[in-house]
VOLUM-35766 format. One line per field, with one value per residue: residue number from 1; residue in three letters; y, z, x of N, C-alpha, C, CB in turn. Coordinates in steps of 0.05 Angstrom, whole numbers, plus 5000, padded with zeros to 4 digits. Glycine has a CB too. Example, Ala and Ser with C-alpha at 12.3 -4.5 7.8 and 13.67 -1.06 7.14 Angstrom:
2
num = [1, 2];
residuo = [ALA, SER];
n.py = [4886, 4955];
n.pz = [5156, 5142];
n.px = [5264, 5257];
ca.py = [4910, 4979];
ca.pz = [5156, 5143];
ca.px = [5246, 5273];
c.py = [4934, 5001];
c.pz = [5156, 5157];
c.px = [5264, 5258];
cb.py = [4911, 4988];
cb.pz = [5181, 5114];
cb.px = [5226, 5282];
//
This chain:
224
num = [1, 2, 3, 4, 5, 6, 7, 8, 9, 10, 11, 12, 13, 14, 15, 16, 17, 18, 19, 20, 21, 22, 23, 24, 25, 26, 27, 28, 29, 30, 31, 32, 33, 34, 35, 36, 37, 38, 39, 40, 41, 42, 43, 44, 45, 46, 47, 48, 49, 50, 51, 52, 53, 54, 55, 56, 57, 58, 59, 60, 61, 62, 63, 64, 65, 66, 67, 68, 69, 70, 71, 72, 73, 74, 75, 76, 77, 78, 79, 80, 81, 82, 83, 84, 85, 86, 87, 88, 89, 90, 91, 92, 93, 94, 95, 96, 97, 98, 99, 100, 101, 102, 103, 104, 105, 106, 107, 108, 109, 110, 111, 112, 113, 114, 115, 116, 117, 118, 119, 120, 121, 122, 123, 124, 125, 126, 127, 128, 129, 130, 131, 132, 133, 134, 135, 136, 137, 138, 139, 140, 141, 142, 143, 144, 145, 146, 147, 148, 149, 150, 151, 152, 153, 154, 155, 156, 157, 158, 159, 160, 161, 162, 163, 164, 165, 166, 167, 168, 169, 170, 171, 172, 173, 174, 175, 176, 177, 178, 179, 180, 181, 182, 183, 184, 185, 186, 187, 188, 189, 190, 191, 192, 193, 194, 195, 196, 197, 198, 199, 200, 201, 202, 203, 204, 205, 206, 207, 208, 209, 210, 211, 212, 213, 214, 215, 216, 217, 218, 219, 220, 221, 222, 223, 224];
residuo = [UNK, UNK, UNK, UNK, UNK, UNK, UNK, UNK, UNK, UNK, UNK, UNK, UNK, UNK, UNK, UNK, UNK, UNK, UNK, UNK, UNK, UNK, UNK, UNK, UNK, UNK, UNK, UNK, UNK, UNK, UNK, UNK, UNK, UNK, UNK, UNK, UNK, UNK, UNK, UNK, UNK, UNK, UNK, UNK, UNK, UNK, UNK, UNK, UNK, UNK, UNK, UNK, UNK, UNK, UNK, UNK, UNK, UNK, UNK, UNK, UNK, UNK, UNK, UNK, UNK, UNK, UNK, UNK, UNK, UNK, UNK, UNK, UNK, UNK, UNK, UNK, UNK, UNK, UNK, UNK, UNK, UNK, UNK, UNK, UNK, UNK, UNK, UNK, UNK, UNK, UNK, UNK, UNK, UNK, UNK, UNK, UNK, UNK, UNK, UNK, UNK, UNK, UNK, UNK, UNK, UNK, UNK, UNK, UNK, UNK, UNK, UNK, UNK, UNK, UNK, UNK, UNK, UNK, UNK, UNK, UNK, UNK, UNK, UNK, UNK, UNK, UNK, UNK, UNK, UNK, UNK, UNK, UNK, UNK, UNK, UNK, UNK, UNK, UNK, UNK, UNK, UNK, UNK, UNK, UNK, UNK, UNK, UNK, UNK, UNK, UNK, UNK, UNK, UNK, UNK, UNK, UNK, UNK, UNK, UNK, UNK, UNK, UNK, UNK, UNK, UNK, UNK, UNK, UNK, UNK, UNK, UNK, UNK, UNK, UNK, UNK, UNK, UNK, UNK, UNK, UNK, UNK, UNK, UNK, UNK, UNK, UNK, UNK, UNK, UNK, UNK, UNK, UNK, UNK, UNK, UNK, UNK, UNK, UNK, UNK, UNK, UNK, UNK, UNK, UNK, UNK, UNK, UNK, UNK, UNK, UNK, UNK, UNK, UNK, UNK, UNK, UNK, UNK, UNK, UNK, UNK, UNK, UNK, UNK];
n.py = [4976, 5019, 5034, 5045, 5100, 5135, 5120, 5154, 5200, 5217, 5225, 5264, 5300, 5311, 5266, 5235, 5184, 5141, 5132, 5130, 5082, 5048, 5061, 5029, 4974, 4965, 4950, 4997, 5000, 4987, 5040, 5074, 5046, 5066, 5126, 5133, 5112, 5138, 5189, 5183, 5174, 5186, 5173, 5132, 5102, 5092, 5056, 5018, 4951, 4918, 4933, 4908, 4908, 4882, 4887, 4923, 4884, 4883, 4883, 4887, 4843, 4830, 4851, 4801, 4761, 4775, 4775, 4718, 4692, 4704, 4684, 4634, 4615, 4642, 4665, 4687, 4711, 4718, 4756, 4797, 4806, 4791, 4737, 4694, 4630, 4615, 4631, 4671, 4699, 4734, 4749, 4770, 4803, 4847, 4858, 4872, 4921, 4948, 4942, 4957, 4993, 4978, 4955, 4901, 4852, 4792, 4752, 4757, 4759, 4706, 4694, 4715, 4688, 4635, 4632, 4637, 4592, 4570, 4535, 4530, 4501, 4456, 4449, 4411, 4373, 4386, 4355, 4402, 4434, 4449, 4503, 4509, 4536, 4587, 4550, 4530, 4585, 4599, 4563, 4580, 4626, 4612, 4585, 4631, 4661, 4633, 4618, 4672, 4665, 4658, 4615, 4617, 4641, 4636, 4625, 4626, 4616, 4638, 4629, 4638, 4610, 4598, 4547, 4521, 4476, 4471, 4484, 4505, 4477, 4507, 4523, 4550, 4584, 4544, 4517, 4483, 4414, 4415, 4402, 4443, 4448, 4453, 4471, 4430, 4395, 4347, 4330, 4342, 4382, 4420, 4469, 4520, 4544, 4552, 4565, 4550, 4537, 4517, 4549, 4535, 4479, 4453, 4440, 4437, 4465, 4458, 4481, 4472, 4518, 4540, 4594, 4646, 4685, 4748, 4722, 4668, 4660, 4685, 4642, 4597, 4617, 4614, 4568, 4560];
n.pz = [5000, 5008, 4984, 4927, 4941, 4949, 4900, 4871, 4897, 4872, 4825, 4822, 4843, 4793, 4773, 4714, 4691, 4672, 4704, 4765, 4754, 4741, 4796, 4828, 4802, 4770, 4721, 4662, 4654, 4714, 4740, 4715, 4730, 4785, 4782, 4760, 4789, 4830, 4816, 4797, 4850, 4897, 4958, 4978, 4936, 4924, 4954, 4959, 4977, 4932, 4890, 4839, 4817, 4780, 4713, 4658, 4602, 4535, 4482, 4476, 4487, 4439, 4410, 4422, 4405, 4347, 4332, 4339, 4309, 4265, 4255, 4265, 4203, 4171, 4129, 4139, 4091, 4061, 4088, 4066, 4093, 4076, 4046, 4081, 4100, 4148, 4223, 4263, 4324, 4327, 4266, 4284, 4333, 4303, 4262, 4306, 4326, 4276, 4270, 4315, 4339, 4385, 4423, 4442, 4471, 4443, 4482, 4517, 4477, 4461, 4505, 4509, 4470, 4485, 4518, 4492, 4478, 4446, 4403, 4388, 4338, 4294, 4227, 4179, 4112, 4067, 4016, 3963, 3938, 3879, 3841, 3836, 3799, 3789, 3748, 3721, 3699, 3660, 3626, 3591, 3580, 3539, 3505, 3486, 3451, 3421, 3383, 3355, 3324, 3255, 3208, 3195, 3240, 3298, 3364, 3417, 3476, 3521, 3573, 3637, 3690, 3757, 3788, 3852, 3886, 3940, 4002, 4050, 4112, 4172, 4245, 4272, 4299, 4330, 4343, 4403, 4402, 4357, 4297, 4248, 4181, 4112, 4046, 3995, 3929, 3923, 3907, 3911, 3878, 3838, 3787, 3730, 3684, 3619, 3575, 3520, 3492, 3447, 3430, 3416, 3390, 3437, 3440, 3466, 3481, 3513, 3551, 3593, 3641, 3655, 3680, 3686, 3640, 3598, 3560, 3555, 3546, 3490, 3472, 3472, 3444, 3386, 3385, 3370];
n.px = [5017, 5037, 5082, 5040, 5023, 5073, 5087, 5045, 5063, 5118, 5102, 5072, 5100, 5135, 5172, 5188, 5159, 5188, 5226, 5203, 5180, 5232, 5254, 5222, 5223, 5177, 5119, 5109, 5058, 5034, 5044, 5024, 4965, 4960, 4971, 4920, 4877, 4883, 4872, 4819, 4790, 4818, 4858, 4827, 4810, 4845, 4881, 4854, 4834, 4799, 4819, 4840, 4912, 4947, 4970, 4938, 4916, 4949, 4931, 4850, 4800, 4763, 4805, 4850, 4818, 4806, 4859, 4878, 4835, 4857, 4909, 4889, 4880, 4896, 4963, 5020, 5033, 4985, 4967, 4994, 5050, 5097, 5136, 5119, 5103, 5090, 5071, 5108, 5141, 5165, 5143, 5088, 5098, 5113, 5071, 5029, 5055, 5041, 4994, 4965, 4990, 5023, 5077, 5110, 5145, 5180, 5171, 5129, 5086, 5082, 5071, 5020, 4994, 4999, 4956, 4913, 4905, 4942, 4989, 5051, 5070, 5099, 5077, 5046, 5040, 4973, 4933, 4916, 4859, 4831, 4804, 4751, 4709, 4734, 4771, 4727, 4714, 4758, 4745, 4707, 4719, 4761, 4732, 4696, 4745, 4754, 4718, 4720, 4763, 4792, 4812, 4872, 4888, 4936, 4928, 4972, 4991, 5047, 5090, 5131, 5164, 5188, 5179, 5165, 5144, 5125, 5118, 5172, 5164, 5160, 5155, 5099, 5039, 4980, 4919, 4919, 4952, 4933, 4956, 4975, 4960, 4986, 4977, 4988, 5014, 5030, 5070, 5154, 5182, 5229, 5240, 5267, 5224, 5205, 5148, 5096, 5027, 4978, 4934, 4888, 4890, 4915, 4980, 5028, 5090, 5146, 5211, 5254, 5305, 5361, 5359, 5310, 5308, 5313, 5355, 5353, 5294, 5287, 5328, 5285, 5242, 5263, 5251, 5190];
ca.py = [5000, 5048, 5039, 5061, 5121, 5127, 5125, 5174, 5228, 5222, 5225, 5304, 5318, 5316, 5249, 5211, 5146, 5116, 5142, 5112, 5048, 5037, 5062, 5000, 4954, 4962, 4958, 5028, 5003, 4992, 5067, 5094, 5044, 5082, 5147, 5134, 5104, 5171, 5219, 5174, 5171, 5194, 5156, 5115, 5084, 5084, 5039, 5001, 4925, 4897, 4943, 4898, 4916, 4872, 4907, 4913, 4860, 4894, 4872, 4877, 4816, 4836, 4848, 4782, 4739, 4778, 4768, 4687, 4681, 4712, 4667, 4601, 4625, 4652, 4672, 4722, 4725, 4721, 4784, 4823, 4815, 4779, 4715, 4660, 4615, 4612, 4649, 4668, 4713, 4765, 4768, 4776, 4824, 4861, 4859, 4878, 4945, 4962, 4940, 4969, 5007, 4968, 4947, 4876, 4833, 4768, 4738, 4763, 4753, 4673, 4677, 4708, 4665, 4607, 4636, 4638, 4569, 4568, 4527, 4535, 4470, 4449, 4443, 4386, 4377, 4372, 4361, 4428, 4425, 4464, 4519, 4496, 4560, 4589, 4525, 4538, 4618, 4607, 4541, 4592, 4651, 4611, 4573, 4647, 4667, 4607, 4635, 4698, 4668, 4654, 4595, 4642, 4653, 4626, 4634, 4620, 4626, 4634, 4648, 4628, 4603, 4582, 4524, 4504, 4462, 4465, 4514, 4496, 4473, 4516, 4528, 4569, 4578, 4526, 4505, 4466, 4393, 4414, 4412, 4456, 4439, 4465, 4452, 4415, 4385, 4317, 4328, 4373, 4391, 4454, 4475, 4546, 4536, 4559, 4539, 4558, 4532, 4533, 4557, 4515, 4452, 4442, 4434, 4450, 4457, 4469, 4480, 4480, 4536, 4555, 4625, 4654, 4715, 4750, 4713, 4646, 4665, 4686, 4618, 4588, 4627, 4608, 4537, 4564];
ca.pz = [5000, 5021, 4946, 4917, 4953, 4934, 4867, 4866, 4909, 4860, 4800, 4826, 4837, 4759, 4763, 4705, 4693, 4676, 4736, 4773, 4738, 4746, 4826, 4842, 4784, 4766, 4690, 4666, 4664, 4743, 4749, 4704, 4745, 4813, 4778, 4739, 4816, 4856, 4803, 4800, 4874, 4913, 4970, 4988, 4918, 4912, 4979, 4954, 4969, 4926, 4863, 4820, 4804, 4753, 4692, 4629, 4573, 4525, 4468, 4480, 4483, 4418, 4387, 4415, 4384, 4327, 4330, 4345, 4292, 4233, 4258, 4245, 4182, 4149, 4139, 4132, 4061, 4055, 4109, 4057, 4109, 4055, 4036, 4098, 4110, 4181, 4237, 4282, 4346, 4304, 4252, 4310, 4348, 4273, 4264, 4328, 4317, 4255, 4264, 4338, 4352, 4409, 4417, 4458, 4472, 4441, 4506, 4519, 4459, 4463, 4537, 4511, 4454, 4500, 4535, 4474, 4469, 4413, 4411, 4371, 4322, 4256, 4221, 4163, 4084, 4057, 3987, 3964, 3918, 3856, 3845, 3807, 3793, 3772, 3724, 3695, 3684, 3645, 3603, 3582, 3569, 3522, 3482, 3471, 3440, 3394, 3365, 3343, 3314, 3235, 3206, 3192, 3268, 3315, 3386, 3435, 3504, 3537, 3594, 3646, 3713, 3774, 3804, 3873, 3896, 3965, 4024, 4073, 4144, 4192, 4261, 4259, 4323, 4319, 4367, 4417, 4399, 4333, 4281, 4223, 4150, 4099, 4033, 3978, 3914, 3916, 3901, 3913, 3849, 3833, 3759, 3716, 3659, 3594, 3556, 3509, 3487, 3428, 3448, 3383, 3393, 3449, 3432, 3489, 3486, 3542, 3549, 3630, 3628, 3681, 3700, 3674, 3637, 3573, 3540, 3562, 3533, 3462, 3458, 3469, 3418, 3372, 3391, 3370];
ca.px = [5000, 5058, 5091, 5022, 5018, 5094, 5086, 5031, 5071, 5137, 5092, 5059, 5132, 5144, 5193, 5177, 5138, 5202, 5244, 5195, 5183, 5265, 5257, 5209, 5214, 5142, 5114, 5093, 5021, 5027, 5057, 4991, 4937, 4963, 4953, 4896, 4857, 4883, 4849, 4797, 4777, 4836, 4867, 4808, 4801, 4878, 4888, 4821, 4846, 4792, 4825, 4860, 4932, 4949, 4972, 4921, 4922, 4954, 4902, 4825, 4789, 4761, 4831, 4851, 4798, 4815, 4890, 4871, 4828, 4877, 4925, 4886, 4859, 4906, 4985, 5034, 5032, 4958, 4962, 5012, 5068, 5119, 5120, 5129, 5076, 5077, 5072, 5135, 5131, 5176, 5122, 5066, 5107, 5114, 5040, 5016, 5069, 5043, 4963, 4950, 5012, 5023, 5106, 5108, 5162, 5177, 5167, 5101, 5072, 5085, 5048, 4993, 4982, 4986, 4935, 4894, 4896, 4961, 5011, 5080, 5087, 5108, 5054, 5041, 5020, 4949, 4937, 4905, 4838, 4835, 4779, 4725, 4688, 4757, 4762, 4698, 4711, 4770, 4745, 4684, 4733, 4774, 4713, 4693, 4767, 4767, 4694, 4732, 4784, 4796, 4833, 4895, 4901, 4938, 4937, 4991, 5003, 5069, 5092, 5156, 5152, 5204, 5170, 5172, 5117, 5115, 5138, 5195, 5153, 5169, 5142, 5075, 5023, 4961, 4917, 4931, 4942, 4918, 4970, 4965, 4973, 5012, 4966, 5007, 4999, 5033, 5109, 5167, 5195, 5238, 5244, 5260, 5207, 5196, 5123, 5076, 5008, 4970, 4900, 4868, 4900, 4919, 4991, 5045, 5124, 5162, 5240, 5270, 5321, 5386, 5351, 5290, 5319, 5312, 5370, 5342, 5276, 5295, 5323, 5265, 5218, 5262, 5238, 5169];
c.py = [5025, 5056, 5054, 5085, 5128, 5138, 5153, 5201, 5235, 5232, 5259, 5308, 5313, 5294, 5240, 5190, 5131, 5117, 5123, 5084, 5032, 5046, 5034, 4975, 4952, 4957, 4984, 5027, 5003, 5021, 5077, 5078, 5059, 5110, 5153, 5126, 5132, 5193, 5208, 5180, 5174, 5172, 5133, 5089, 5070, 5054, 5019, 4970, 4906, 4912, 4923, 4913, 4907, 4891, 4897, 4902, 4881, 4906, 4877, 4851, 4810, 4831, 4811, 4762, 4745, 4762, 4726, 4679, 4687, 4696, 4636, 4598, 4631, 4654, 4691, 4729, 4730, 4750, 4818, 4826, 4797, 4753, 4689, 4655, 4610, 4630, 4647, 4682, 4742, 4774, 4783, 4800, 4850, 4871, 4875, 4908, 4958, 4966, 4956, 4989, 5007, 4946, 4925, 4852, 4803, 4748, 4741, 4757, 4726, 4673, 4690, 4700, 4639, 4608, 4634, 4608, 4559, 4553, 4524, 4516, 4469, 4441, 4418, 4393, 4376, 4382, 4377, 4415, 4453, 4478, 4520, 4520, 4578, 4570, 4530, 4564, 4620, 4580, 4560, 4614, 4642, 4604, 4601, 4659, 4651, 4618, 4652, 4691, 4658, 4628, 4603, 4649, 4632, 4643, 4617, 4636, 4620, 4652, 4627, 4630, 4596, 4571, 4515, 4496, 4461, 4492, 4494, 4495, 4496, 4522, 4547, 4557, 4562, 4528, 4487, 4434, 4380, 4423, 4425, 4441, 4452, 4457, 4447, 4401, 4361, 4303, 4359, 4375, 4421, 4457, 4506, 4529, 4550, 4542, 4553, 4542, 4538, 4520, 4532, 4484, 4435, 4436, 4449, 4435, 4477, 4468, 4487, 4503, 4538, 4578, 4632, 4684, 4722, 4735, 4673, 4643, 4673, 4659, 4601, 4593, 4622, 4580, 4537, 4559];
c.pz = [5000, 4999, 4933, 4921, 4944, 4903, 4855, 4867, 4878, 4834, 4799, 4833, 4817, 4764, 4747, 4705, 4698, 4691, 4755, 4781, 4747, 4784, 4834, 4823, 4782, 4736, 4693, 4667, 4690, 4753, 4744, 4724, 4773, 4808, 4770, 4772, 4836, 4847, 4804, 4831, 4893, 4924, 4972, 4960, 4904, 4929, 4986, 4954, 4949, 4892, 4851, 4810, 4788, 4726, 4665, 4616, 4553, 4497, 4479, 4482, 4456, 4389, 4392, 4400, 4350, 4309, 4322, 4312, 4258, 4236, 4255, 4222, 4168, 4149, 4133, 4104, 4047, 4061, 4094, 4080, 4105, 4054, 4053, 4096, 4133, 4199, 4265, 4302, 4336, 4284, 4263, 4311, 4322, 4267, 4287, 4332, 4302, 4256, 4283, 4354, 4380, 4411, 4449, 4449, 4464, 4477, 4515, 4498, 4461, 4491, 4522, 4493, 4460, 4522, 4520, 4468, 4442, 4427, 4389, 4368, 4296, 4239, 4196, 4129, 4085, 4037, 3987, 3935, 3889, 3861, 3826, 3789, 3777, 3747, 3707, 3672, 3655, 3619, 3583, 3564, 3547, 3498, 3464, 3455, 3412, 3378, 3348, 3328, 3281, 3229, 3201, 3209, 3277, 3346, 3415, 3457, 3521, 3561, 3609, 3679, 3730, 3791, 3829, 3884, 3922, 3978, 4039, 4099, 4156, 4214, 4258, 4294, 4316, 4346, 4383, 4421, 4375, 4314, 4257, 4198, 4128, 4061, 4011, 3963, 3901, 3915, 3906, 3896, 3848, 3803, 3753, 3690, 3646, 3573, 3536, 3495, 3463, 3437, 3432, 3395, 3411, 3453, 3458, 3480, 3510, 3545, 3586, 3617, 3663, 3690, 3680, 3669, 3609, 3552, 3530, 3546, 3502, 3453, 3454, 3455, 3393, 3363, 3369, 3343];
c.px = [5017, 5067, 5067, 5029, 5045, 5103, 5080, 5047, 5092, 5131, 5081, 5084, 5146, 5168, 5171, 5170, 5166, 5221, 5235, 5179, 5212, 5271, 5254, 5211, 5187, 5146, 5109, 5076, 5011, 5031, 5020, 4967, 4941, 4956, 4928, 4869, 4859, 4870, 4830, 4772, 4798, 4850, 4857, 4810, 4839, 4885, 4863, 4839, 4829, 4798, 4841, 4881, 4947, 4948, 4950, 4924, 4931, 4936, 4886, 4816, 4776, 4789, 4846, 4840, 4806, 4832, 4888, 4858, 4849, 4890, 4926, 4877, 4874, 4942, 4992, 5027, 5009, 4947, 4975, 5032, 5091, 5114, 5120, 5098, 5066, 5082, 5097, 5133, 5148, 5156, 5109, 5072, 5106, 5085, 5022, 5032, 5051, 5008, 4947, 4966, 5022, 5054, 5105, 5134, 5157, 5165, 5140, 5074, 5062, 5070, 5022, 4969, 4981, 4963, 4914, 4885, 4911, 4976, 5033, 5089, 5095, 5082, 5059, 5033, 5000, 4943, 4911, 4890, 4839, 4808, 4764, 4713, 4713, 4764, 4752, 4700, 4732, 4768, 4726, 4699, 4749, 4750, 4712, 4716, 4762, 4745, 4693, 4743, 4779, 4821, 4865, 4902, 4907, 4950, 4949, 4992, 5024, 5075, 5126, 5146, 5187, 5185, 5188, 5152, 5106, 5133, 5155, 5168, 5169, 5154, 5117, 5058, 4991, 4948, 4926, 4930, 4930, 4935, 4960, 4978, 4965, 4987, 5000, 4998, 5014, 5061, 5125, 5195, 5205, 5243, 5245, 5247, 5201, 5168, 5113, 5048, 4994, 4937, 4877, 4863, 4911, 4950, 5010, 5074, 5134, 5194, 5242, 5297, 5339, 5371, 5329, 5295, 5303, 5333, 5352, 5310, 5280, 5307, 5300, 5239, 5226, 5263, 5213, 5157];
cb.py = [5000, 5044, 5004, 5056, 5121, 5099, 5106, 5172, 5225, 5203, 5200, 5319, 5315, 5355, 5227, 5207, 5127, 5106, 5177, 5119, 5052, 5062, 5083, 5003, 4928, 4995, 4944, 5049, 4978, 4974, 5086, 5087, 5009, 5082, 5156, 5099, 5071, 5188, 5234, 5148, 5146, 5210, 5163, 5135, 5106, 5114, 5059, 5010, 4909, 4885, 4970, 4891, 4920, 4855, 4909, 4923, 4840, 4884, 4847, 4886, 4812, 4860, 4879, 4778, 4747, 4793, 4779, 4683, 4691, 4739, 4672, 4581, 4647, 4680, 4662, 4726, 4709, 4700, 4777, 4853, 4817, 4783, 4708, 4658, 4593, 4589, 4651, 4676, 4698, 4759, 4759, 4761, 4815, 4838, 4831, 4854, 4940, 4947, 4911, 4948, 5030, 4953, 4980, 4863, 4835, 4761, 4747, 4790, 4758, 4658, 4695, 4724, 4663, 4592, 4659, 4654, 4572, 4598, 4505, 4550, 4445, 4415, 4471, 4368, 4363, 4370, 4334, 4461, 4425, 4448, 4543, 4478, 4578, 4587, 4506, 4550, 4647, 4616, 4505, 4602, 4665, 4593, 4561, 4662, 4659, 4565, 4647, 4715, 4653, 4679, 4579, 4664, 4670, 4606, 4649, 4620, 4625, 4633, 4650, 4648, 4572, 4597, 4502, 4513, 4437, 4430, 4540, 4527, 4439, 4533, 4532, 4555, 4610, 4496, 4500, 4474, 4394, 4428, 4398, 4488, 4411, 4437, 4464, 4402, 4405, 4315, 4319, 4382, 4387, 4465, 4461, 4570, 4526, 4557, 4527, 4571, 4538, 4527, 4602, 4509, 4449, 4427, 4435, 4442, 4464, 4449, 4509, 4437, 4568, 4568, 4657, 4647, 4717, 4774, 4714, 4647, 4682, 4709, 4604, 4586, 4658, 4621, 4531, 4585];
cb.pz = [5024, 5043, 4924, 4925, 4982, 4934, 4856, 4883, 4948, 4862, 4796, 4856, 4856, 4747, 4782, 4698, 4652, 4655, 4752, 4774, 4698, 4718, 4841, 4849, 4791, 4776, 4673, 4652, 4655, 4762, 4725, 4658, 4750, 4827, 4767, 4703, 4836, 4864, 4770, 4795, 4878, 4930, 4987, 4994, 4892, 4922, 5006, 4913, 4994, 4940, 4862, 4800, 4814, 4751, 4682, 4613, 4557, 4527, 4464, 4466, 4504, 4425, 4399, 4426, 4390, 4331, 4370, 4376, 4295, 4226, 4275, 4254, 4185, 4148, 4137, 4133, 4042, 4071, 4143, 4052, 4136, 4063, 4008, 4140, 4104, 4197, 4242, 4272, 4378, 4281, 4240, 4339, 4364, 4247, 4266, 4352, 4303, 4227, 4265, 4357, 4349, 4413, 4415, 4450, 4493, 4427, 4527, 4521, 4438, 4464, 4586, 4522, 4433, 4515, 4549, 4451, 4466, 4393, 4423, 4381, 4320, 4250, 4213, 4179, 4063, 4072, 3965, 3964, 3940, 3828, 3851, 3823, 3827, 3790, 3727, 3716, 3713, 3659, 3612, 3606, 3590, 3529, 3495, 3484, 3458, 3398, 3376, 3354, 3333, 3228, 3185, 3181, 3289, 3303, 3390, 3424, 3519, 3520, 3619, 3635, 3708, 3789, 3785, 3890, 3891, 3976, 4054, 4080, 4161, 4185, 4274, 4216, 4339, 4307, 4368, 4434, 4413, 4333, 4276, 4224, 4141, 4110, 4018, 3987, 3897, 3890, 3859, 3947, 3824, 3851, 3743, 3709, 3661, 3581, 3574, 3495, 3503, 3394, 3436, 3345, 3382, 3443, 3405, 3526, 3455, 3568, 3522, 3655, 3612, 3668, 3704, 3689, 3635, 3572, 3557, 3593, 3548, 3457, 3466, 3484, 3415, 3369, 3429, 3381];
cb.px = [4981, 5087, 5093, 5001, 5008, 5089, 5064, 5009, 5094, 5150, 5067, 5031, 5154, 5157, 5210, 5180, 5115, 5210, 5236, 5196, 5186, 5294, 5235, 5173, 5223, 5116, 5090, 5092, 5004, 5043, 5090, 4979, 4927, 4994, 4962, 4901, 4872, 4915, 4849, 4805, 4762, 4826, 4871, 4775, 4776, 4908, 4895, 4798, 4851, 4760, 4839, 4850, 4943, 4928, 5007, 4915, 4890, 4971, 4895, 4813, 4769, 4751, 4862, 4854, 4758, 4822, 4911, 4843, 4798, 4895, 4928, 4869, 4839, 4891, 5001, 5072, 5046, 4943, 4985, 4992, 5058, 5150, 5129, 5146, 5075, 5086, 5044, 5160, 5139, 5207, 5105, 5069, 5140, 5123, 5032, 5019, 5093, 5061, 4952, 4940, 5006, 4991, 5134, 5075, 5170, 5208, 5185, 5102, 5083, 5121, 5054, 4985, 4992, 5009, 4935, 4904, 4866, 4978, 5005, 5102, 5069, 5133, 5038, 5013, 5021, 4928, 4939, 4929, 4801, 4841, 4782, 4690, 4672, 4778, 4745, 4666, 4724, 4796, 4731, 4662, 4751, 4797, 4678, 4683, 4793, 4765, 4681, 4748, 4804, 4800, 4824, 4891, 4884, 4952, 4916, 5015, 4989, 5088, 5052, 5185, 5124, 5226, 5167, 5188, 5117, 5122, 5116, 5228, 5163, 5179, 5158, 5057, 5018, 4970, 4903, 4927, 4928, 4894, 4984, 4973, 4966, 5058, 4932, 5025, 4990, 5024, 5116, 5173, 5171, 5271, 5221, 5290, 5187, 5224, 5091, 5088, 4999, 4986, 4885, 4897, 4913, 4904, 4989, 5033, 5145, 5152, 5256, 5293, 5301, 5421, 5380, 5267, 5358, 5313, 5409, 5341, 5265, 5316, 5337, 5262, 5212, 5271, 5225, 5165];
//
């Protein structure tokens, strides 16, 4: 009780929070609930034993559920926060900076996503489904091309690719007990690729290439 009171005095004699944060070892959120209870209701509500002094969640309960739910739902790169697939307590901590302007130690973060009911595993494959409705849009979009076209046309589609089929595993927060998975489509193949298509017929050539450049590409058109 004596620290309270303490606190308060040093705080109306203009020391700073973090003067006297580094006096008592407190957080700065215990400095502000001692000030924030003596304007409130003075001594009485300051030296209140049934006040809780426990420092605020940093999060809402709102923002956690939030936070929780983005996290089984989705990843970084889904979030626009580059391209990993899983979630690390450096992204988090990154996220939680930039989304609520709220700066939280690795260490904290990890308690109070195990409070959420997370737990920090490797997550797993599962073979990923294709999108039907996507499918459809572009079998419809080509029929109509070919409709246009004249026997005198031909139409080709090329394009160049670095193939890698799968992501690297890496740790990521899940529930608890409940591994996550990784989708994947069967194999893990790396290739630079060169293709093109002929829209008509059906007809596909493909060349693998050392780097997917412009030099690399001019040989291969004159494949074509």
């Amino acid at each position: 009780m004596r620290q309270r009171v303490t606190v308060v005095r040093l705080i109306m004699e203009c020391y700073l929070g973090k003067e006297v944060v580094a006096m008592f070892n407190l957080h700065r959120q215990s400095v502000s609930t001692h000030v924030f209870l003596f304007n409130e209701g003075g001594l009485e509500k300051l030296l209140d034993k049934k006040t809780p002094l426990g420092k605020s969640p940093y999060l809402t309960e709102e923002q956690q559920g939030e936070l929780k739910h983005m996290i089984l739902h989705s990843n970084p790169f889904e979030q626009g926060l580059g391209v990993a697939a899983s979630w690390d307590p450096r992204i988090i901590q990154s996220y939680l900076q930039d989304r609520y302007g709220i700066s939280m130690k690795r260490v904290r973060v990890n308690k109070m996503l195990h409070r959420l009911g997370l737990s920090y595993t490797r997550p797993t494959y599962t073979l990923a489904k294709g999108d039907e409705q996507k499918q459809r849009a572009i079998v419809q979009e080509m029929d109509m091309i070919k409709k246009l076209m004249t026997d005198d046309m031909v139409l080709l589609y090329t394009d160049e690719t670095h193939i890698r089929s799968y992501q690297a595993l890496r740790a990521t927060w899940a529930k608890v007990r409940k591994q996550k998975q990784i989708p994947t489509y069967g194999h893990h193949a790396s290739v630079r690729l060169f293709g093109v298509v002929n829209v008509l017929n059906g007809k596909v050539i493909t060349q693998p290439a050392l780097a997917c450049n412009t030099e690399s590409f001019l040989e291969f058109v004159k494949r074509i």
